[in-house]
C-alpha positions, 0 to 999 in steps of 0.5 A, spaced: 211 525 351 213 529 356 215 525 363 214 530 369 216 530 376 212 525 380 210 526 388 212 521 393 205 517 395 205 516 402 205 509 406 198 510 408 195 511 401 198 504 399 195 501 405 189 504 404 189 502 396 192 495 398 187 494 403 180 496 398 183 492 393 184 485 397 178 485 401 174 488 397 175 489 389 179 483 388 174 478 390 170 481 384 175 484 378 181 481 374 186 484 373 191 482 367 198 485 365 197 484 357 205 484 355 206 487 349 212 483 345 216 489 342 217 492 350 216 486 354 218 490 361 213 494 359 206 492 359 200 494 358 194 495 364 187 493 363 182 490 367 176 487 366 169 485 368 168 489 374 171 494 377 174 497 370 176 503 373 181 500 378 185 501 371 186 508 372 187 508 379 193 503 379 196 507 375 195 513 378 199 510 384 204 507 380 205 515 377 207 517 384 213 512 386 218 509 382 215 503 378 214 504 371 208 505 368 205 501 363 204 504 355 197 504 355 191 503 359 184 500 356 177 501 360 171 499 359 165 504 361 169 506 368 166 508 374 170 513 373 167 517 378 163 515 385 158 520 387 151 521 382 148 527 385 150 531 379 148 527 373 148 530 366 141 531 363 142 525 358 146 520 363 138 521 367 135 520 361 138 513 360 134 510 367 130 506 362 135 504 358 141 501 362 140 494 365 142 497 372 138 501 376 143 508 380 141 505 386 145 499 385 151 503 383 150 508 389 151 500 392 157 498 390 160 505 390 158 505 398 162 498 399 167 500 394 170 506 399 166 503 406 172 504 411 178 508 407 176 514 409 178 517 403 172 522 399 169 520 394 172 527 390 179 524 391 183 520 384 184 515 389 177 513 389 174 516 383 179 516 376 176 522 374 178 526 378 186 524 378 191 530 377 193 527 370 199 529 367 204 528 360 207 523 363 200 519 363 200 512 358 195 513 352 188 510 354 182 508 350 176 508 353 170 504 351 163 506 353 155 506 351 150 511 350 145 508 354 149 508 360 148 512 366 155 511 367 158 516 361 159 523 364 165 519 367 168 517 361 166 524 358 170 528 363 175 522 363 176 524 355 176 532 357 181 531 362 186 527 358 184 532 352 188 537 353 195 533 355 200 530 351 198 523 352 194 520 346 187 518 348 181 515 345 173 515 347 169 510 344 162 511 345 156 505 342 150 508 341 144 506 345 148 500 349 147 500 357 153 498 362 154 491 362 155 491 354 162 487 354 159 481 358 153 480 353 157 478 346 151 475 343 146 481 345 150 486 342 156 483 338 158 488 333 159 491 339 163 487 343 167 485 335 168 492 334 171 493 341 176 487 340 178 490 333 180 497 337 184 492 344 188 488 338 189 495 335 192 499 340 196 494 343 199 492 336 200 499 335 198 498 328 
């Protein structure tokens, strides 16, 4: 994998991203740095419960300076992207069957950005629209049918398409946002998606 030349991000973006993370998201997000034995200096991020896009945009900032990028990124159905004007035919046709309703998530949207400043089209904000490159981590992204979010991991899955760095979408048919948290209403899913983290993490 090829490293390309990383710009230099500018203090107020670390202050503005600093400022989201702790006085918004953190309340709300865990975020766990999983080591992978064979490379313990380099790990891999993930992040789960809320918030899964966070992932994206850490990395993103870690991109631009000089700390080291973990080896791969794991997501799950991230809201990769925070506007909801422009939504794909099918991800329109899931209202009746997410869990949430597109108000809810234009809500957190709201208070996710509230006073940065930034535009909801900047990769600081919505990780689909991150300037990626060949120095990107391998990523997996997991996302169901029935979420209204999906045109994020999609768009995601068409951006890293074309670069060097490898990349897997998993979608489950028919399963709404939230999927993850409900082990006992959709346990192949969540038993499958546990196989595909051991996996990628292990590298086998």
């Amino acid at each position: 994998m090829s490293s390309l030349p990383r710009a230099t991000v500018s203090p107020q973006s670390w202050r503005i991203h600093s400022l989201l993370l702790s006085k918004i998201l953190q309340p709300h997000m865990t975020i766990s740095l999983v080591r992978d034995t064979r490379r313990p200096t380099s790990p891999f991020l993930e992040t789960v419960l809320h918030n899964r896009f966070a992932a994206l945009v850490l990395t993103y900032l870690i991109s631009q300076s000089d700390r080291t990028l973990p080896n791969g990124i794991i997501t799950i159905a991230p809201a990769a992207i925070q506007v909801y004007t422009n939504l794909s035919e099918h991800a329109r046709a899931q209202a009746n069957v997410d869990i949430f309703p597109l108000s809810l998530y234009q809500f957190a949207s709201t208070m996710y950005m509230r006073d940065s400043g930034l535009s909801p089209e900047d990769g600081l904000i919505s990780g689909a629209y991150i300037p990626f490159t060949n120095s990107w981590p391998k990523t997996l992204i997991m996302v169901g049918t029935g979420d209204q979010l999906i045109d994020a991991s999609r768009e995601l899955e068409k951006n890293l398409k074309g670069l060097e760095t490898p990349m897997e979408l998993v979608e489950y048919d028919g399963v709404p946002h939230g999927w993850w948290v409900f082990p006992r209403i959709f346990p192949e899913e969540n038993q499958d998606a546990a196989r595909r983290i051991a996996r990628f993490i292990l590298g086998s």
